[in-house]
Structure formats: C-alpha cells, structure tokens
N, C-alpha and C positions, 0 to 999 in steps of 0.2 A: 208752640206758637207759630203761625202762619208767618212767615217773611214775605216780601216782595221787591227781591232783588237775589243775587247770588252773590253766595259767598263759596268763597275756596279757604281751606283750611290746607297748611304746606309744614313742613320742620323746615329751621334753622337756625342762625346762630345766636339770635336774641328775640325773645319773644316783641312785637312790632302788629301793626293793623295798616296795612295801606288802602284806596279808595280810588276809583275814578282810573283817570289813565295812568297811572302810576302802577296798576294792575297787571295793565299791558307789560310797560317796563320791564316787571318784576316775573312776569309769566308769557314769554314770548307766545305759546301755542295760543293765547286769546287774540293774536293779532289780527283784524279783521272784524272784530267784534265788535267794533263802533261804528260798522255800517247799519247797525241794528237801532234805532231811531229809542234814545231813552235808557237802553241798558248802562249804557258807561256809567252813566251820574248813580246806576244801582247796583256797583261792581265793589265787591272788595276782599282783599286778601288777608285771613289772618295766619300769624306765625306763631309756631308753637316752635319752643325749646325741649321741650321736653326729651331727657335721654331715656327715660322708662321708656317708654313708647316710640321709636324710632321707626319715622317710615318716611325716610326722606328723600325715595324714588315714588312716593303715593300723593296726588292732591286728591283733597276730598274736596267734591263739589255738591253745594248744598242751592237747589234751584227752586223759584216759587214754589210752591203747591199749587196746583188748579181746587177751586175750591167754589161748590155752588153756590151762589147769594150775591148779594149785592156789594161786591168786594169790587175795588175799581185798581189795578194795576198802575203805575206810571208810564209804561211802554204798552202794542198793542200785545200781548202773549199769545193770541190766536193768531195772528202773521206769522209769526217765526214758530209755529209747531211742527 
C-alpha cells in the first residue's frame, strides 16, 4: 500500500507510535525537518520492542512512493526532491 507521509521504524524499550513534532523530540537527526511546508503533520515514529530482532543502532525509514496517476500528496514532494 502506497503511504503519504513517512514513517521511521526504531527499537526500544516499549513498544509506542509517536506523530508530529514529537518525532523531532524522539529523533534529534530530523531537526530541521519542519522547514519542509506539510511534512511534520505526516511524520511519525513507530517502536518496536522486539528482542528477536534487535537493531537498535538502525532506523528504518519508510518514505512516500512516487507514484503515476492522479495521487495528490499533502506536502509539495516535487520541491524537496
């Protein structure tokens, strides 16, 4: 499924979902990010606990898809390419 915002997937110590500038908070390297006209409100963090799977020096980032048709973003996507 196409999304239209990003998400970051992180470990720690309880699984949790945060949103918005709470992102920043939680993830200093996005600071800056809100000069970007629209992204914040489509930001968010989820946490995974999971100790099978530890990779808690890795975020995953999961960013729109560009995608043909008639698909409308909330931010411009083609400005910040």
């Amino acid at each position: 499924m196409e999304s239209q915002g990003f998400t970051i997937c992180t470990q720690g110590q309880r699984s949790d979902m945060v949103r918005g500038m709470s992102c920043i908070e939680m993830k200093p390297y996005l600071k800056g990010i809100e000069a970007f006209k629209g992204v914040v409100n489509h930001l968010e963090v989820r946490v995974s606990k999971s100790n099978a799977r530890e990779f808690g020096s890795v975020d995953f980032i999961d960013s729109p898809g560009l995608i043909d048709g008639n698909v409308s973003y909330p931010f411009p996507v083609n400005e910040y390419a």
